[in-house]
Backbone bond lengths (Angstrom), bond angles and torsions (degrees), N, CA, C in turn:
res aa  C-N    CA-C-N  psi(-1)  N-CA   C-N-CA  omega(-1)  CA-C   N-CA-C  phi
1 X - - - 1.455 - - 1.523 107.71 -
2 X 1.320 122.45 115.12 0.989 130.76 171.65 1.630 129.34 -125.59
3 X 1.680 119.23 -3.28 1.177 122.98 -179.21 1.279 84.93 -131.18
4 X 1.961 106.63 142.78 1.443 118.11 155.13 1.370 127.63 -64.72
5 X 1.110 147.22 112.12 1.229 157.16 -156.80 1.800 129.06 -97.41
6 X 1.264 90.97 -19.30 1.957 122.25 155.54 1.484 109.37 -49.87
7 X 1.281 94.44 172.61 1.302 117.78 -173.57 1.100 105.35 -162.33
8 X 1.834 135.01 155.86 1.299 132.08 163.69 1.612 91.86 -138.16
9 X 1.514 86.91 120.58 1.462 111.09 156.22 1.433 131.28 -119.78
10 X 1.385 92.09 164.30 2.231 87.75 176.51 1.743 102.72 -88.76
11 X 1.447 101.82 144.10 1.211 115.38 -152.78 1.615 100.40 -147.56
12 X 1.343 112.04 86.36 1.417 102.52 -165.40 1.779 120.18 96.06
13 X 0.729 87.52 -7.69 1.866 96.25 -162.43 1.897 108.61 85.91
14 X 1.404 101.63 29.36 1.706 106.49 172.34 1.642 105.69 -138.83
15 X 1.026 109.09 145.28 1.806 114.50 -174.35 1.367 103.03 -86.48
16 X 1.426 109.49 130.25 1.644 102.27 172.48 1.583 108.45 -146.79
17 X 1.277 109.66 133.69 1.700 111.47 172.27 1.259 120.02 -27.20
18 X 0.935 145.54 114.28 1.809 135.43 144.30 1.138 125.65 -107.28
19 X 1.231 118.82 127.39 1.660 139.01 -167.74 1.680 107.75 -120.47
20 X 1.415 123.58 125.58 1.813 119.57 178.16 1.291 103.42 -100.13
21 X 0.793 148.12 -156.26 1.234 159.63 -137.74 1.774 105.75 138.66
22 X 1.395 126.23 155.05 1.629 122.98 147.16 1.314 105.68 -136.49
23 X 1.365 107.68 172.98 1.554 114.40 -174.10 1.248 98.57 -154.01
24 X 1.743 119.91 141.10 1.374 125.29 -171.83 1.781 97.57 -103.91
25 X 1.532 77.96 72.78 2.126 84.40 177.94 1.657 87.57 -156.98
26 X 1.363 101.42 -176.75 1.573 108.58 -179.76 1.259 121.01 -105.93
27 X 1.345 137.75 167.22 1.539 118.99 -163.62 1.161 121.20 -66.44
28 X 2.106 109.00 -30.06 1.435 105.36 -173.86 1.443 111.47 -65.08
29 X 1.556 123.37 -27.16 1.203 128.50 176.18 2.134 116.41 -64.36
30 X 1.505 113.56 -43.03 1.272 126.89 179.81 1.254 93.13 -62.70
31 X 1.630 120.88 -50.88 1.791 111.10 177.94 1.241 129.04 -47.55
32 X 1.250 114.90 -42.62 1.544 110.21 178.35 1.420 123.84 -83.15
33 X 1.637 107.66 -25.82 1.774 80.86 154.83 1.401 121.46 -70.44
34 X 1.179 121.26 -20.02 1.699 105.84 172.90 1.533 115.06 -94.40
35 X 1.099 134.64 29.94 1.384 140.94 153.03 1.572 127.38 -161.10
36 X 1.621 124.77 31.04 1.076 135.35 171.85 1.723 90.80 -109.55
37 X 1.332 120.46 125.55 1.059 118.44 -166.34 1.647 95.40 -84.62
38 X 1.089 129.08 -38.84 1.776 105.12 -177.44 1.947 104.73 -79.29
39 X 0.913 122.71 -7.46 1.433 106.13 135.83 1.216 154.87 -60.09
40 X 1.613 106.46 -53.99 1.460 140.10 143.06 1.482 109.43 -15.03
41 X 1.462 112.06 -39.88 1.167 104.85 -152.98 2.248 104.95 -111.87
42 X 0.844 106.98 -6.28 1.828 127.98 168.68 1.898 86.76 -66.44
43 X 1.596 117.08 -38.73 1.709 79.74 177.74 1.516 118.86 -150.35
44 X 1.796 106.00 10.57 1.753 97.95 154.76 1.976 93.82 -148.30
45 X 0.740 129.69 -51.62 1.179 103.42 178.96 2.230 107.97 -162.66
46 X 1.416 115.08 -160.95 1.167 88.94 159.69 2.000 104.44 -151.40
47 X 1.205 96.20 -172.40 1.834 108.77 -169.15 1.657 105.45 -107.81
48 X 1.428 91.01 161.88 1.684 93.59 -170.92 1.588 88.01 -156.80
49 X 1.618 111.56 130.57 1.510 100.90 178.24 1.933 76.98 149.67
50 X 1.659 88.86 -174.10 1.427 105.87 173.62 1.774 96.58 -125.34
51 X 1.572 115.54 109.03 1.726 119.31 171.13 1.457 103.86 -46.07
52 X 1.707 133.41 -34.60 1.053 107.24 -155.67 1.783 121.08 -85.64
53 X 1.817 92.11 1.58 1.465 81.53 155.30 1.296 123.86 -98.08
54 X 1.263 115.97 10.12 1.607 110.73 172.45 1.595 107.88 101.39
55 X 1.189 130.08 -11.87 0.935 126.00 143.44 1.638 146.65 -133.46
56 X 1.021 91.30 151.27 2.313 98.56 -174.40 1.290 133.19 -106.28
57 X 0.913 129.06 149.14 1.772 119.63 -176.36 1.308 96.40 -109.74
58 X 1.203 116.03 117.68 1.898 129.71 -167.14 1.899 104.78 -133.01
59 X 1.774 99.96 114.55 1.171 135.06 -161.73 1.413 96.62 -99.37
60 X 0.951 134.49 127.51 1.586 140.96 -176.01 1.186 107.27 -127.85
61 X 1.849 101.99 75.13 1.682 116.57 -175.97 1.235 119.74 -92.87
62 X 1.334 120.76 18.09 1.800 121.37 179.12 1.386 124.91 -49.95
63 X 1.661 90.66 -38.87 1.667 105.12 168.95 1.161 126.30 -114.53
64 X 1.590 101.88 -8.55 1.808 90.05 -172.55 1.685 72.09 -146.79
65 X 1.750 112.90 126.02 1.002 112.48 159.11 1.261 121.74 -85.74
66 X 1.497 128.61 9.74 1.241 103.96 170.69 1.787 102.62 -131.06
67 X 1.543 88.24 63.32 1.459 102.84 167.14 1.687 139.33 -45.54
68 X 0.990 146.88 111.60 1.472 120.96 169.15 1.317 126.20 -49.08
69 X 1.291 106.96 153.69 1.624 89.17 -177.14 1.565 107.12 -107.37
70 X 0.934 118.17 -175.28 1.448 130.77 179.98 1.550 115.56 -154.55
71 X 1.732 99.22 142.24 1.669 96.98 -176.66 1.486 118.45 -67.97
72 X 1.393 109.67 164.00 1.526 115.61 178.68 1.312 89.01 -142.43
73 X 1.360 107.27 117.31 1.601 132.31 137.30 1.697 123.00 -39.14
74 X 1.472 119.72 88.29 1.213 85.22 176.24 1.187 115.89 -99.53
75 X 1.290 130.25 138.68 1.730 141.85 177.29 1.554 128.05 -64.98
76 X 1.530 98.64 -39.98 1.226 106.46 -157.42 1.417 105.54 -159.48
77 X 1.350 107.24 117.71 1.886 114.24 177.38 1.426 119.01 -109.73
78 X 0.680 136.03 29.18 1.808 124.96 174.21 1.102 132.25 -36.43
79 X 1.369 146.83 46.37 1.418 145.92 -164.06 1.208 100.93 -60.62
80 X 1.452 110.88 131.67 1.681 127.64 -5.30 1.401 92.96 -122.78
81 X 1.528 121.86 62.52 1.381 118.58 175.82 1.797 94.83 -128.50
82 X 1.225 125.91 -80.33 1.874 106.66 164.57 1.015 119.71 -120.11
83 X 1.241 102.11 -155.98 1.661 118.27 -153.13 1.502 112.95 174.24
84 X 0.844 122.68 119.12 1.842 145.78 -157.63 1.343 109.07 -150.57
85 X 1.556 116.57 128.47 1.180 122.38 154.41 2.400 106.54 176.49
86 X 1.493 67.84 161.39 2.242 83.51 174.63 0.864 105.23 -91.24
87 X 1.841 99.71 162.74 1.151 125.67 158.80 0.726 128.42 -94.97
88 X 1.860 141.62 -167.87 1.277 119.10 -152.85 1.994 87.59 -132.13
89 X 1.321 110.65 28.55 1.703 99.85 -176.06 1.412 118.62 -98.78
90 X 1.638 98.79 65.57 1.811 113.58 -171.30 1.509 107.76 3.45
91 X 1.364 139.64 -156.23 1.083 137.14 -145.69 1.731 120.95 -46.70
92 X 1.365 103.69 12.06 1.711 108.04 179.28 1.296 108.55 -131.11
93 X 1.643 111.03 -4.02 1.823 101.40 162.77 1.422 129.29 -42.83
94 X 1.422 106.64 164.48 1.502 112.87 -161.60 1.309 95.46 -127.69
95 X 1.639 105.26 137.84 1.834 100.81 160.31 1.457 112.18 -108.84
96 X 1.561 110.78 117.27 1.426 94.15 -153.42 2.381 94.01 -119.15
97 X 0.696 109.10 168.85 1.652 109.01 -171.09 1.622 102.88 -156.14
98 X 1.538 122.57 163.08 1.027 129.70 133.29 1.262 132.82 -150.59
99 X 1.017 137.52 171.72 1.724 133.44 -165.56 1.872 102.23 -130.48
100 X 1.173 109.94 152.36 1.681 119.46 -178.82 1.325 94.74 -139.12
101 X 1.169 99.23 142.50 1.815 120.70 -178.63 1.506 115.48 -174.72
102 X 1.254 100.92 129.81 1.566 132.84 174.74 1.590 108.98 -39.22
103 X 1.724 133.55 118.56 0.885 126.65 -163.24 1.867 89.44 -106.80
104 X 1.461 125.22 176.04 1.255 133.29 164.55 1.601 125.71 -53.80
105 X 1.347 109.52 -2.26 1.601 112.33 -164.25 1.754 95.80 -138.68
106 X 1.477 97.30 12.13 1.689 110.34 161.79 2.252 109.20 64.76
107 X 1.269 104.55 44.58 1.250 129.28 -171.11 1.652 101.28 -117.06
108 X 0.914 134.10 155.08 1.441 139.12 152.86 1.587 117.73 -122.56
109 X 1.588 84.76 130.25 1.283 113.13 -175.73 1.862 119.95 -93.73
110 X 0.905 119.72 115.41 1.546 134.03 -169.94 1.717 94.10 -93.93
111 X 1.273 115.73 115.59 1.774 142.51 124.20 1.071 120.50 -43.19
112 X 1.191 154.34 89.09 1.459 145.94 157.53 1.399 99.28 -83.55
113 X 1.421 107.76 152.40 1.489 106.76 161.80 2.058 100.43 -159.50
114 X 1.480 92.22 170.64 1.042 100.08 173.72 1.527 114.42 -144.74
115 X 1.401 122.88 144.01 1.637 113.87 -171.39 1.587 103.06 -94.65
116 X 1.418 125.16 123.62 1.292 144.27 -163.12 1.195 105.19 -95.40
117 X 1.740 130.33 106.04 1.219 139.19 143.55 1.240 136.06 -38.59
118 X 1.327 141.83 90.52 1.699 110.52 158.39 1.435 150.68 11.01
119 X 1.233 103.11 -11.65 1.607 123.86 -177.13 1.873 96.69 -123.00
120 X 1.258 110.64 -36.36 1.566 106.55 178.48 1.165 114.15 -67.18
121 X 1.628 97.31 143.41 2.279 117.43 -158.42 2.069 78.93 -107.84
122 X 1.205 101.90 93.11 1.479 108.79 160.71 2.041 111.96 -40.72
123 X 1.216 83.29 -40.32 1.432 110.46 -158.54 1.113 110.49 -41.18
124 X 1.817 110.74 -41.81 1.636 141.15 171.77 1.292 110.73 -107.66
125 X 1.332 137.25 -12.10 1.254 111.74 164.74 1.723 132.61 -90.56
126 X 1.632 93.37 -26.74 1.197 99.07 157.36 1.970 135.54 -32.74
127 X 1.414 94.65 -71.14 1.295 123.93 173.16 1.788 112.42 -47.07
128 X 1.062 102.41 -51.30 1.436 125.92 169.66 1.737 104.48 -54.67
129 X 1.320 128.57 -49.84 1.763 96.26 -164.13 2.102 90.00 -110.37
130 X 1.514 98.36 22.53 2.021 86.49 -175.66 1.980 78.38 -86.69
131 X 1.436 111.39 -37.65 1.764 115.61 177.81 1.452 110.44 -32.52
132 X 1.865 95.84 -50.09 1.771 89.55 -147.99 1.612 87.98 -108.36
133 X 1.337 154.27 27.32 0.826 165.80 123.15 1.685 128.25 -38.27
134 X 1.999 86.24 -61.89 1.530 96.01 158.55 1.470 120.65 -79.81
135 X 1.372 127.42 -1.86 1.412 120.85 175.94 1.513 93.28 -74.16
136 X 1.289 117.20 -56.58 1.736 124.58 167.31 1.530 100.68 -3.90
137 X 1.532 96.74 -97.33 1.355 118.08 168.69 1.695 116.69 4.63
138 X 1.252 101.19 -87.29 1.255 137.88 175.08 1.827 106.74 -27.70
139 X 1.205 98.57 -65.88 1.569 124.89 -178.83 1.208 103.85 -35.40
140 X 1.322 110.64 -80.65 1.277 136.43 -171.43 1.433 118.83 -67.42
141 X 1.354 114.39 -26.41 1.878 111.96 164.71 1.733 93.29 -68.33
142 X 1.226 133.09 -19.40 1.294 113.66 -144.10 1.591 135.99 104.55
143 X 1.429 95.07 -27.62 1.584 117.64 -173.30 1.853 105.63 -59.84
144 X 1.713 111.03 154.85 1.930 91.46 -179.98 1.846 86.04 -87.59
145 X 1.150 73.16 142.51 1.934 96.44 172.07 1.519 109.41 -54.30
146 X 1.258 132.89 -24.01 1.270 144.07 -179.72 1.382 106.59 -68.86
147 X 0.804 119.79 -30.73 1.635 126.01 179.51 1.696 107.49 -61.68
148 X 1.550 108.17 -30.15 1.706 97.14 -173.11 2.135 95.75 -84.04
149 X 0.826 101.12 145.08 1.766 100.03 -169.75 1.546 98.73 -115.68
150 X 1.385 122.48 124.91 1.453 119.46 -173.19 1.838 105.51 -69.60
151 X 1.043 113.53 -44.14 1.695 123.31 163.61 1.858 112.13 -1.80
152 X 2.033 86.40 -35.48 1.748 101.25 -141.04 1.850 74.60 -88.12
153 X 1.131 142.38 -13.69 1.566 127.74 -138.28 1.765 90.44 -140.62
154 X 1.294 136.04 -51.16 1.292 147.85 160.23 1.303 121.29 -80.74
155 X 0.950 120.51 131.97 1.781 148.39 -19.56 1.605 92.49 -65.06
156 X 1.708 137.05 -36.50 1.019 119.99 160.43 1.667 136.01 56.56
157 X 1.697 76.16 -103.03 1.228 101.94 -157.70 1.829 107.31 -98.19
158 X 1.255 112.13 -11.63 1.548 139.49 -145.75 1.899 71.75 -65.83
159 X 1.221 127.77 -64.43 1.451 115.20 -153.90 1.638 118.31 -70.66
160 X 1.230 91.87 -30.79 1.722 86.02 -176.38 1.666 104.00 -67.49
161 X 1.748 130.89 -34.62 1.154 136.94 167.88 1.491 104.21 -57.71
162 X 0.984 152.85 -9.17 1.675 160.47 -164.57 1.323 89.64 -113.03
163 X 1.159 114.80 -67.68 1.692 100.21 -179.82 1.472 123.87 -51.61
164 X 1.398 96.58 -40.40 1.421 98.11 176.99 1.491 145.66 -33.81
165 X 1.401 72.89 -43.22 2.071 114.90 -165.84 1.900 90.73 -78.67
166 X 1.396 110.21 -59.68 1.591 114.63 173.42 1.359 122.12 -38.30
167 X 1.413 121.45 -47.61 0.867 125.64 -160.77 1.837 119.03 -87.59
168 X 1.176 97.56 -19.66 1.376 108.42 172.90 1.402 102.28 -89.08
């Protein structure tokens, strides 16, 4: 990994990261690695709770399996087209979403995004979900997730996301 692959756009009248990804699978399949928690969890972390009250306790064990967890708000469920919702890290929560959709060559393409605070360092978050994005990737071809090396994305990638943020 050597180019940032993000984007920041206005989104609402608020700026937020967006990163694509595609996958030669179908969305209901792209959906459940991003919300079947023993999937979820092969490449950033996993949830514990019942979604249908709207909220989850989400452990982000990629690196530290014995993560704390923290609540997630979820906002918005659409299976298997989006999915929106916060976190619970008072003045450093995240509103994070993504969307799946059918490309022309019958692939689905994943939207991630995230809504960017005034206090958020693009610089590192960027770099940070193109990592766990491609662990995604990875997951879901089958590939071991170990193979994507953060080395490859941090500090990396940190400047072209710095520019990014400048330049807009």
């Amino acid at each position: 990994m050597t180019e940032i692959t993000g984007n920041v756009c206005d989104i609402d009248g608020k700026p937020n990261l967006v990163i694509l990804r595609r996958f030669r699978a179908t969305a209901e399949e792209v959906w459940r690695e991003l919300t079947d928690s023993a999937r979820l969890e092969r490449w950033i972390g996993r949830w514990e709770g019942d979604p249908t009250t709207g909220h989850v306790t989400f452990f982000m064990t990629a690196e530290d399996p014995d993560a704390s967890g923290e609540e997630y708000t979820i906002l918005e469920c659409d299976r298997p087209r989006r999915f929106a919702g916060d976190t619970s890290a008072g003045s450093g929560a995240w509103h994070l979403w993504f969307e799946l959709a059918p490309d022309e060559h019958g692939d689905t393409v994943l939207t991630f995004g995230q809504r960017l605070g005034p206090e958020d360092e693009v610089g590192s978050i960027g770099p940070g979900w193109e990592y766990y994005l491609d662990r995604l990737v990875a997951a879901q071809a089958g590939v071991a997730v170990d193979s994507v090396n953060w080395d490859d994305y941090f500090p990396a990638l940190q400047p072209g996301y710095e520019r990014l943020v400048a330049g807009g």
